[in-house]
C-alpha positions in Angstrom: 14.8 -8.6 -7.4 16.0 -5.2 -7.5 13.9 -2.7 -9.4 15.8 0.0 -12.0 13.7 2.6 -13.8 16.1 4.3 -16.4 14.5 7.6 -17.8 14.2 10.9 -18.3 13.1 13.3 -15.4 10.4 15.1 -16.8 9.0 12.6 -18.9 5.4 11.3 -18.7 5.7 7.8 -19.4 8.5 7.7 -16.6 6.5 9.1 -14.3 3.7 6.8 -15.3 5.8 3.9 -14.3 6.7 5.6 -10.9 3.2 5.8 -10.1 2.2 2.4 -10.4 5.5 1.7 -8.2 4.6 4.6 -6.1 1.1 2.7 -6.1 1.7 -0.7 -5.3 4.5 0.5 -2.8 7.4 -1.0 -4.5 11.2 0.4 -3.8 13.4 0.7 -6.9 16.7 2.6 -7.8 16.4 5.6 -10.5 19.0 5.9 -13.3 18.5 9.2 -15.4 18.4 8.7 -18.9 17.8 12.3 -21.1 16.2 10.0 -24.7 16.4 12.8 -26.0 20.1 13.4 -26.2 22.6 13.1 -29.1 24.8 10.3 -27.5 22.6 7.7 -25.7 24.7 5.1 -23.3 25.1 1.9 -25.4 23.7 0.1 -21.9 20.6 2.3 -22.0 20.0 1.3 -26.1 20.6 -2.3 -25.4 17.6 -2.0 -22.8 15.4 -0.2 -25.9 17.1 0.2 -29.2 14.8 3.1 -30.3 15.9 5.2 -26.8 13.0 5.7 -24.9 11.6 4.8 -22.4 10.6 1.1 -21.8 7.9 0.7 -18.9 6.5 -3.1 -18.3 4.2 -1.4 -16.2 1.2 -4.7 -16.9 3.8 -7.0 -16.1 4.9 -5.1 -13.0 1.6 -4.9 -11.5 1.1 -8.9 -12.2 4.6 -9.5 -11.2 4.8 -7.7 -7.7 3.5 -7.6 -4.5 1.2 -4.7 -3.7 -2.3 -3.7 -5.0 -3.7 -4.7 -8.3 -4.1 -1.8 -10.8 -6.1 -4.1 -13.4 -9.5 -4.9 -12.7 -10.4 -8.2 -13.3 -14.0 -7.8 -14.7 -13.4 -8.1 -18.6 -15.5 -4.8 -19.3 -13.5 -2.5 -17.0 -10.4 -4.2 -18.1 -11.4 -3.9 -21.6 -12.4 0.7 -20.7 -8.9 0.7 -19.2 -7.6 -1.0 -22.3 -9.4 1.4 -24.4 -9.0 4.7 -22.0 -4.8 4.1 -22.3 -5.4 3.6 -26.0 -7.1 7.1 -26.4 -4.6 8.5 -24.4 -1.3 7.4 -25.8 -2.1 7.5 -29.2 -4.5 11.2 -29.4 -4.0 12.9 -26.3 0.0 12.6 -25.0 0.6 14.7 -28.1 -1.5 17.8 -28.1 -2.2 17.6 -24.2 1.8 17.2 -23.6 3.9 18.2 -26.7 2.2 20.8 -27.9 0.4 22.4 -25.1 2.5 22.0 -21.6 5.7 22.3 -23.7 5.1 25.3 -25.6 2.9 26.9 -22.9 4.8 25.8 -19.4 8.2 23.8 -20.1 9.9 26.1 -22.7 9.3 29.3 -21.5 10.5 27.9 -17.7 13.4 26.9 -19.2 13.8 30.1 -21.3 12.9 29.0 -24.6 10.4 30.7 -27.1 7.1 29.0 -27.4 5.3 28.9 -30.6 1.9 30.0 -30.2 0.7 27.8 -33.1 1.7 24.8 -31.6 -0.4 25.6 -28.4 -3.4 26.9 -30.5 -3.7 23.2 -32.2 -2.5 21.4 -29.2 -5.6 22.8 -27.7 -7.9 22.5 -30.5 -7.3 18.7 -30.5 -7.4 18.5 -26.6 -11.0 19.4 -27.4 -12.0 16.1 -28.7 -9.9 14.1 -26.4 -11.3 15.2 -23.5 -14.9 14.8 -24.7 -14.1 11.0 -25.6 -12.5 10.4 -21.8 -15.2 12.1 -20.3 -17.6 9.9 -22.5 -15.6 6.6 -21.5 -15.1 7.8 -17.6 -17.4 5.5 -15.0 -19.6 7.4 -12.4 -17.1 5.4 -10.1 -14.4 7.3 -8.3 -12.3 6.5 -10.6 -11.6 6.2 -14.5 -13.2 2.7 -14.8 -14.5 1.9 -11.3 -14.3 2.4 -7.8 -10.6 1.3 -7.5 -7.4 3.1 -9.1 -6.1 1.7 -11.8 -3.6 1.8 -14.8 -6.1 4.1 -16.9 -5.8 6.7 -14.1 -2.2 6.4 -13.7 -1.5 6.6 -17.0 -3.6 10.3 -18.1 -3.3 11.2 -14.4 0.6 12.0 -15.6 -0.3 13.6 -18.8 -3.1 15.5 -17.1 -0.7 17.1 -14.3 1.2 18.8 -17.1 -1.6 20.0 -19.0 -3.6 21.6 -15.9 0.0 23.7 -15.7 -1.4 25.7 -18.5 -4.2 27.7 -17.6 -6.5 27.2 -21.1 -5.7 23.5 -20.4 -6.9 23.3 -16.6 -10.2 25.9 -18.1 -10.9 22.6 -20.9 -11.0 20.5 -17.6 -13.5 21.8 -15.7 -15.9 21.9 -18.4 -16.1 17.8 -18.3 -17.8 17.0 -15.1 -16.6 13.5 -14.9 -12.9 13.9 -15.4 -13.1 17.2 -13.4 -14.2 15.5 -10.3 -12.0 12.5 -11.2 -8.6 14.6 -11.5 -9.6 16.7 -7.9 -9.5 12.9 -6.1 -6.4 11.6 -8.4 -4.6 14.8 -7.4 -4.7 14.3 -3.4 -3.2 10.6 -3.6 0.2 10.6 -2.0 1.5 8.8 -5.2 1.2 11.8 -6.9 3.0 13.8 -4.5 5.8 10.9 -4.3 6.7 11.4 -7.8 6.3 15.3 -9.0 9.3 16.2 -10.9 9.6 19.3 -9.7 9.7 21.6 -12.4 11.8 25.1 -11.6 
């Protein structure tokens, strides 16, 4: 079966999925979808009717050849579970949206940032840290000593948010994820799929 990931270039969740293909050494064909544009391709809303982008990446990893990415102890499943959860529902906005955008992506692109924006992105980045450094394993990785979704998933969110300087500084003040993101950032996955910002 051949593999198509529609989405946009510089979007986390894309990248997300391009790691765990990246990961589990899977080959696929790219097709770039902007979700944020006025005039979506009626092919690309038949695929997700809300225009953004769909990743399957659980069923991907069961699906396909190549490593596992889920443990299969209940508790570390579970702490991946729960680490993803954290992430997607209190850190991708602050860390991403209102931090790397305002601070890195806009002005690159020539765009005003707005300060306030930044200032509460980071605020809130305070507490999100502090509960993924509180549910980070002494492993060498997120939720044991193999790589796995969890670290895929704020791995991608984390890249952006190290672009700004006050976001790399909140960092290196949690020990665990520190140490964590200085081993996440050397796999050739990561590499494999930087989008290459200008």
């Amino acid at each position: 079966m051949a593999l198509v990931l529609h989405g946009y270039r510089y979007s986390v969740y894309q990248r997300i999925a391009r790691l765990i293909l990246a990961e589990k050494g899977l080959a696929y064909r790219q097709v770039e979808v902007n979700p944020f544009a006025p005039d979506l391709p009626a092919a690309y809303l038949a695929l997700h009717p809300f225009g953004r982008v769909p990743a399957l990446t659980r069923y991907v990893d069961r699906a396909f050849p190549g490593p596992a990415l889920q443990p299969a102890e209940p508790g570390a499943l579970a702490r991946m579970d729960q680490i993803i959860g954290v992430v997607d529902a209190y850190g991708y906005w602050p860390l991403v949206r209102q931090v790397f955008s305002h601070r890195v992506f806009r002005p690159r692109h020539g765009q005003p940032a707005d300060e306030a924006e930044v200032a509460k992105g980071l605020a809130a980045a305070v507490k999100v840290l502090a509960a993924l450094e509180n549910l980070a394993s002494d492993a060498a990785f997120l939720v044991g000593p193999a790589v796995s979704l969890a670290d895929l998933h704020l791995g991608a969110m984390l890249a952006y948010f190290v672009q700004a300087s006050e976001g790399d500084a909140l960092v290196h003040k949690h020990v665990r994820l520190a140490n964590w993101w200085q081993k996440l950032r050397q796999r050739p996955s990561f590499a494999a799929t930087d989008p290459g910002l200008p």
